[in-house]
Backbone as CSV, one residue per row, in Angstrom:
resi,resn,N_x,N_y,N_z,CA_x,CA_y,CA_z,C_x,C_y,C_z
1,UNK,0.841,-1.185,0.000,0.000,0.000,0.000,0.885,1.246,0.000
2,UNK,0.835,2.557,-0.634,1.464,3.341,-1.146,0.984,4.091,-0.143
3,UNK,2.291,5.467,0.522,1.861,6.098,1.813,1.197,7.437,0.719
4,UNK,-0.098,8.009,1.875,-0.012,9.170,1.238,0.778,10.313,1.120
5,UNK,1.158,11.713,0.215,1.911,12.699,0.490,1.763,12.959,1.455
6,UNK,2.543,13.781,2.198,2.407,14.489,3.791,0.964,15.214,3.436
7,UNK,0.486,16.353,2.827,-0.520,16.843,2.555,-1.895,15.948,2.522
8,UNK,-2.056,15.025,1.492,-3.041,14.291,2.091,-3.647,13.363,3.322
9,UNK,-2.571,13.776,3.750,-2.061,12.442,5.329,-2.612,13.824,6.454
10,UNK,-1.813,14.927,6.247,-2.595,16.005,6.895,-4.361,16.466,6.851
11,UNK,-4.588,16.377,5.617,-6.303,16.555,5.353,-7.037,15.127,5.978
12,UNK,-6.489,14.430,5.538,-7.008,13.089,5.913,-7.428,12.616,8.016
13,UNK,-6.222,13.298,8.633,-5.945,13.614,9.978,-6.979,14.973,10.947
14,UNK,-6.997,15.333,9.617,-7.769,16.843,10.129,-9.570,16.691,10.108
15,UNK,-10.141,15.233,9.269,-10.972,14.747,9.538,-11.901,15.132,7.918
16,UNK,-11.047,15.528,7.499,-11.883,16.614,5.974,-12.415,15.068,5.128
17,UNK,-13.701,15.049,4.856,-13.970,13.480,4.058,-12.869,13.748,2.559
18,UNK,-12.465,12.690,2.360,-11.661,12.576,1.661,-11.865,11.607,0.569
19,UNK,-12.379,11.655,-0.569,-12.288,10.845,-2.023,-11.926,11.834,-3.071
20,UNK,-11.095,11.157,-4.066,-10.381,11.544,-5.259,-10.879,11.811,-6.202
21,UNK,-10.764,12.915,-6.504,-11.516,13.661,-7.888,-10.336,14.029,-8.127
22,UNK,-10.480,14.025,-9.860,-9.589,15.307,-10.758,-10.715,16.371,-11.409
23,UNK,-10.549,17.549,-11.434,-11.587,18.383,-11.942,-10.900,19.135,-13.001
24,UNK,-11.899,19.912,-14.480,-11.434,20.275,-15.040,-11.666,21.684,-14.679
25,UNK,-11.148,22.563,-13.994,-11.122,23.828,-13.889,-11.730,25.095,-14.820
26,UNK,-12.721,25.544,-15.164,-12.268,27.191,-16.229,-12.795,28.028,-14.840
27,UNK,-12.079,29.419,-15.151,-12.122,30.181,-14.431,-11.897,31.384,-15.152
28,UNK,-12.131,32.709,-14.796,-11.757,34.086,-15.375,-10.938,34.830,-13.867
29,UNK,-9.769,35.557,-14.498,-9.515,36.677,-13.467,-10.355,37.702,-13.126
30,UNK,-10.988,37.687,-11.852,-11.611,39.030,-11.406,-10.421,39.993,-11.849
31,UNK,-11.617,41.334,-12.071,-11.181,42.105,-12.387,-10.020,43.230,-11.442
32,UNK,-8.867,43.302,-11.989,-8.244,43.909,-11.035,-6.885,42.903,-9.620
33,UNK,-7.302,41.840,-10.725,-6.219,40.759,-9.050,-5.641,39.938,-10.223
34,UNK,-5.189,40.159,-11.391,-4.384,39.930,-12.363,-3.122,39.872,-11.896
35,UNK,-2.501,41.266,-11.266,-1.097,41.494,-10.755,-0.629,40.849,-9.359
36,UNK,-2.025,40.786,-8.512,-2.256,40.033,-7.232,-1.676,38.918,-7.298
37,UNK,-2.146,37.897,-8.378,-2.075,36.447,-8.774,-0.836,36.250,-9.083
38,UNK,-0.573,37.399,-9.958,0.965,36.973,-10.367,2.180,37.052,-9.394
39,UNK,2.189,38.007,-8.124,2.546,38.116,-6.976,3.044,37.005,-6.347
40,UNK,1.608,36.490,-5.718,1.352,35.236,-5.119,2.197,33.972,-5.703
41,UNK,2.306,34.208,-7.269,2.836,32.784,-8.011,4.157,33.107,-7.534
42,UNK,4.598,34.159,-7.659,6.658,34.692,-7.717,6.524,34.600,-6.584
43,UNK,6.051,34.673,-5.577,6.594,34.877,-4.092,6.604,33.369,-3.588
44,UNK,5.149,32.435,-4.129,4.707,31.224,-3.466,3.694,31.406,-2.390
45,UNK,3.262,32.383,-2.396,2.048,32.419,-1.404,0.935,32.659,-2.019
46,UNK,0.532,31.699,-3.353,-0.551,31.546,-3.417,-1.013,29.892,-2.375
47,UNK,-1.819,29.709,-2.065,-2.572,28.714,-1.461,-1.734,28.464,0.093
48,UNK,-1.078,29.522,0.274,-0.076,29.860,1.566,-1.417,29.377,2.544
49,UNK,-1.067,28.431,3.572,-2.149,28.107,4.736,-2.845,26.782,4.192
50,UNK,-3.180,26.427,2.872,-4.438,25.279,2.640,-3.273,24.163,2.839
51,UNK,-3.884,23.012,3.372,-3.465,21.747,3.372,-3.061,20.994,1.591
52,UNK,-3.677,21.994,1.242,-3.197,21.440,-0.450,-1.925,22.067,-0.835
53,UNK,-0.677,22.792,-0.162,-0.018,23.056,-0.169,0.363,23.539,-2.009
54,UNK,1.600,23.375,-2.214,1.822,23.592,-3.315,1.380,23.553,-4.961
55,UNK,0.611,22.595,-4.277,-0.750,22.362,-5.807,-0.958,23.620,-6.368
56,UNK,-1.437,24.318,-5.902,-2.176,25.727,-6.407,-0.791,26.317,-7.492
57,UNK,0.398,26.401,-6.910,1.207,26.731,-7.893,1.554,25.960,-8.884
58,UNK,1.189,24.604,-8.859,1.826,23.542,-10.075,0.462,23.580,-11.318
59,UNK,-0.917,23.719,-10.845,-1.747,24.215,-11.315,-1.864,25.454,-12.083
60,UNK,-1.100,26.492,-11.617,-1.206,27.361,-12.459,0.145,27.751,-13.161
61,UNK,1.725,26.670,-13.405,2.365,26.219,-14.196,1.784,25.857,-15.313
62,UNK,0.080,25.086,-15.189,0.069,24.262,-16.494,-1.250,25.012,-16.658
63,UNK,-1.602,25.634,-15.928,-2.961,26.868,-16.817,-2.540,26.665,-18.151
64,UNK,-3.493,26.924,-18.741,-3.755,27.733,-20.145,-5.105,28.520,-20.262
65,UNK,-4.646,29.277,-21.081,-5.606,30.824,-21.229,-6.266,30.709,-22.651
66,UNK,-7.543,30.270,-22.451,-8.883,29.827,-24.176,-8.993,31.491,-24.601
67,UNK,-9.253,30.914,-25.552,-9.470,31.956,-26.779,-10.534,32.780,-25.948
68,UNK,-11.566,32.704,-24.985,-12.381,33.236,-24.859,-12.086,34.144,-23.339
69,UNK,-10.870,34.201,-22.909,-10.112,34.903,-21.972,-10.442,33.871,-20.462
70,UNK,-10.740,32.914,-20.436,-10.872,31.851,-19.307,-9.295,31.438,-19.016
71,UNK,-8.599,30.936,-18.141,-7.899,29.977,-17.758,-8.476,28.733,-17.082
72,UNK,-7.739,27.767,-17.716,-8.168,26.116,-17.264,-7.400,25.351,-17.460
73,UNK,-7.549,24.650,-16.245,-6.775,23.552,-15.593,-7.230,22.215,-15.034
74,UNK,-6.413,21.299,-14.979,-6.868,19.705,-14.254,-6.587,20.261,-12.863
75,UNK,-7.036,20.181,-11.561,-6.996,20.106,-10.284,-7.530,18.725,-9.546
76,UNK,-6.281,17.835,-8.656,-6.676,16.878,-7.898,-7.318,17.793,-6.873
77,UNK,-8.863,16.969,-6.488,-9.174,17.622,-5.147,-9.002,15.759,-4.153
78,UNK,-8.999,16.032,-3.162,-9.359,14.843,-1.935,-10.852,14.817,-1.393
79,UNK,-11.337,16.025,-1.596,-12.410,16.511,-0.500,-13.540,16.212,-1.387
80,UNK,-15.349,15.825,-0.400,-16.452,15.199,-0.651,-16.583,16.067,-1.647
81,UNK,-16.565,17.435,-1.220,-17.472,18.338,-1.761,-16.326,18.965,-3.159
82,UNK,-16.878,19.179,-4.481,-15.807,19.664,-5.261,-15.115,21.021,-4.813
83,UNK,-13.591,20.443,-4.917,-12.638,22.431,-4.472,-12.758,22.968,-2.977
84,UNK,-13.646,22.070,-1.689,-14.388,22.084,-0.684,-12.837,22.989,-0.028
85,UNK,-11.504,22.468,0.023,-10.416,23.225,0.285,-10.050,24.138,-0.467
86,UNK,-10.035,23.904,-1.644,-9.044,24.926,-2.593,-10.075,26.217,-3.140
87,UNK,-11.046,26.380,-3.203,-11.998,27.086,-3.477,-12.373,28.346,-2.724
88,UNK,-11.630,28.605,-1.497,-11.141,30.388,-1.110,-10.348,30.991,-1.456
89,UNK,-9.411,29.673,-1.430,-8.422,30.379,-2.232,-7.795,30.956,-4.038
90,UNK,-9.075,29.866,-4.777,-9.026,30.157,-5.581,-9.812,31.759,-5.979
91,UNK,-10.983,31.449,-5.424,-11.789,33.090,-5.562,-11.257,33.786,-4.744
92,UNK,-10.309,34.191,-4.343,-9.282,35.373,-3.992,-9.042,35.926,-5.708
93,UNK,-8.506,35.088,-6.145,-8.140,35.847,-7.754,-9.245,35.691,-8.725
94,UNK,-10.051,34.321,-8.948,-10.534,33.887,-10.227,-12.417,34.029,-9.338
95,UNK,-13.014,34.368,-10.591,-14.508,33.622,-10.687,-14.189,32.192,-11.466
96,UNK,-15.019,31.230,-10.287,-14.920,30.115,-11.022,-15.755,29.613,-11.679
97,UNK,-15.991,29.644,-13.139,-17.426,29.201,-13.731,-17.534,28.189,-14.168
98,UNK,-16.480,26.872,-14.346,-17.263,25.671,-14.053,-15.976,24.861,-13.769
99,UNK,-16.327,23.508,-12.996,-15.432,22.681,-11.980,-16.777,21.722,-12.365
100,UNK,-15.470,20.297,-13.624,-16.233,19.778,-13.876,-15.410,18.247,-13.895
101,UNK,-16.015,17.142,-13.434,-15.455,15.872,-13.075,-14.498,15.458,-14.380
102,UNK,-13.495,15.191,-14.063,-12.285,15.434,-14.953,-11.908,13.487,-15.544
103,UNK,-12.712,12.323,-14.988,-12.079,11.450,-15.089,-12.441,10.495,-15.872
104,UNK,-11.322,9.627,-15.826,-11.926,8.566,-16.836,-12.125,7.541,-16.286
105,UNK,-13.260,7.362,-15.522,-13.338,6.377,-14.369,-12.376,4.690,-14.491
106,UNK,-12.921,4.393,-15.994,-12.318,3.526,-16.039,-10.513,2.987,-16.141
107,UNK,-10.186,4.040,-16.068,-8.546,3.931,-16.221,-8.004,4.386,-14.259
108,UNK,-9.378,4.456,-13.576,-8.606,5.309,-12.105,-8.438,4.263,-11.312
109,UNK,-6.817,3.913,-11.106,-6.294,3.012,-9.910,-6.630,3.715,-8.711
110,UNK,-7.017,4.558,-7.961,-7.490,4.706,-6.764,-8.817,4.064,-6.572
111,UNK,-9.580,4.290,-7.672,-11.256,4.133,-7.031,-11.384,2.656,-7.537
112,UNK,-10.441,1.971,-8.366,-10.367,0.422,-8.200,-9.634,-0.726,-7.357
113,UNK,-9.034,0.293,-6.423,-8.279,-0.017,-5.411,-6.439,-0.585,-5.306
114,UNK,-6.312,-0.446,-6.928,-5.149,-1.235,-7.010,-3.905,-0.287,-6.869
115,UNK,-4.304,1.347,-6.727,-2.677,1.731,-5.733,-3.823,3.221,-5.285
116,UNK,-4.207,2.831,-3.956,-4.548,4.425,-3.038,-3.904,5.419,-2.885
117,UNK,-4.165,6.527,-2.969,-3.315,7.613,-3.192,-3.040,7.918,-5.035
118,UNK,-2.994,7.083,-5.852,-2.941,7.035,-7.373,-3.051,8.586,-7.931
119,UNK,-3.854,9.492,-7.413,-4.330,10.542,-8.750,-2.989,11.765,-8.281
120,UNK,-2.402,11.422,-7.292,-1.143,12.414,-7.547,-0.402,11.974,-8.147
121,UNK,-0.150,11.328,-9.154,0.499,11.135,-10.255,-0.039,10.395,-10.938
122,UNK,-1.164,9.990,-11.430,-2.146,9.201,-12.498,-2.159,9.561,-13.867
123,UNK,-2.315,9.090,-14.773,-2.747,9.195,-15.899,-3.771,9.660,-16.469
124,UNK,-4.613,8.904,-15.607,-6.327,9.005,-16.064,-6.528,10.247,-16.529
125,UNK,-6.553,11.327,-16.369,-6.453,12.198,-17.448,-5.613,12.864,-18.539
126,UNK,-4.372,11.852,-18.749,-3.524,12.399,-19.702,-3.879,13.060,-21.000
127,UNK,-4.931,12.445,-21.377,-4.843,12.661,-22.664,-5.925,14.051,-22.584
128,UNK,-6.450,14.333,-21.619,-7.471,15.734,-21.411,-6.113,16.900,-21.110
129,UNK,-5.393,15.995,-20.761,-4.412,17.464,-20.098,-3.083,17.549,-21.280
130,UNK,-3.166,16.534,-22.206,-2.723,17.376,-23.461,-3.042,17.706,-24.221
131,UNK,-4.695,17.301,-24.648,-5.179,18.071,-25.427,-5.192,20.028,-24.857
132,UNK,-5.495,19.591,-22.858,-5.460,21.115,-22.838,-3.850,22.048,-22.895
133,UNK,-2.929,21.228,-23.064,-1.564,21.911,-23.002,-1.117,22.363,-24.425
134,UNK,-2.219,21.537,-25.219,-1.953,22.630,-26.841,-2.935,23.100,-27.125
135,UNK,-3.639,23.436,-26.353,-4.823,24.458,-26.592,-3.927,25.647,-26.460
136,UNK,-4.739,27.003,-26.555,-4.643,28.680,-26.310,-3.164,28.712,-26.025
137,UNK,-2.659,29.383,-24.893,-1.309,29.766,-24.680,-1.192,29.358,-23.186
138,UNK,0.032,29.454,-22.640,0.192,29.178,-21.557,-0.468,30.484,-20.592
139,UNK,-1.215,30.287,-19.428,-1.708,31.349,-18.942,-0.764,32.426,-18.104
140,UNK,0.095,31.754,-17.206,1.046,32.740,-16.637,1.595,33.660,-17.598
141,UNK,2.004,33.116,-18.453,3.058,33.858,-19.580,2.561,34.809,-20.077
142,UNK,0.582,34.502,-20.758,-0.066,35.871,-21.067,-0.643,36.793,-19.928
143,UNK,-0.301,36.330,-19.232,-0.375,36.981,-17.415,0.669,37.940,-17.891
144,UNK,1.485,37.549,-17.506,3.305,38.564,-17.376,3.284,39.465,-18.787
145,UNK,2.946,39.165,-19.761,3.087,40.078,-20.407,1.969,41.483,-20.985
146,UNK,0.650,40.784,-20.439,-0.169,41.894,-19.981,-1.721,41.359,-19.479
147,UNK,-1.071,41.696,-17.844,-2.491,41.747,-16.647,-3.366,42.821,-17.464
148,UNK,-3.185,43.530,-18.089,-4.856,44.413,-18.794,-5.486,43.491,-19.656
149,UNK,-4.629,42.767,-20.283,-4.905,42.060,-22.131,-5.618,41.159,-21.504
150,UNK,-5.797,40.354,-20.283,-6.478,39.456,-19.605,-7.562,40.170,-18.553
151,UNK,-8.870,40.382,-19.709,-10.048,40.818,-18.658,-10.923,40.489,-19.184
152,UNK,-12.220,40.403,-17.927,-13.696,39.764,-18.102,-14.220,40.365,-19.266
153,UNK,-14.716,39.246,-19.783,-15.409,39.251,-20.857,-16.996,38.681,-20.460
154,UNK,-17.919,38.696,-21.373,-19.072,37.610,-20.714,-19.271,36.836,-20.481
155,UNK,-19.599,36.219,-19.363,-19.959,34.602,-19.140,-19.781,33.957,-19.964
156,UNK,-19.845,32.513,-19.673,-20.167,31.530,-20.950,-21.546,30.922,-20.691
């Protein structure tokens, strides 16, 4: 049996219900916390305090930014409820407009029991997370080169 990361071993301890989702993230930058976000990424204090520790920054390594000014991403959550942790901290910067079950049930070694702990480094969504890594552009990058050029547009 495979130990969990320190982080999930912490959530898990802290009593938070705990089953494995991957979610597919879109989100928009509120208006005005463009430069905020980018802060947070260079310093490392985005998700500073959540038991999901460093995720939040490896997540928004592999952002990408759609044609329609959204950023989206795969996010492992642990928790019952979708984002139930990561979800203050995400709306500090982003409106999140949809967080949507990311998996391919049938390829997930956690929820078939044959290695627990599995979706921090799984597959099961590889092929969603390269179709999304040649989508649009990388999002930090059109971050850094202009927090204005990245603003709300209308819903979807």
């Amino acid at each position: 049996m495979a130990n969990p990361p320190p982080a999930r071993l912490r959530r898990a301890r802290r009593g938070v219900p705990c089953g494995t989702m991957r979610y597919l993230v879109h989100a928009r930058v509120k208006p005005g916390c463009g430069a905020a976000l980018l802060r947070a990424v260079a310093d490392g204090s985005l998700g500073r305090g959540s038991i999901a520790g460093d995720e939040y920054l490896d997540d928004m390594q592999h952002a990408r930014l759609a044609d329609d000014g959204t950023a989206r991403w795969v996010e492992v959550c642990f928790c019952a409820t979708p984002l139930q942790e990561e979800r203050p901290y995400w709306e500090e910067y982003f409106e999140l407009l949809s967080v949507k079950d990311a998996h391919v049930r049938r390829n997930c070694r956690h929820e078939n029991g044959a290695e627990p702990w599995a979706c921090c480094d799984c597959d099961c969504t590889r092929r969603q997370e390269e179709k999304l890594a040649a989508s649009g552009q990388a999002f930090l990058a059109a971050l850094r080169t202009g927090v204005g050029s990245i603003s709300p547009s209308p819903r979807l």
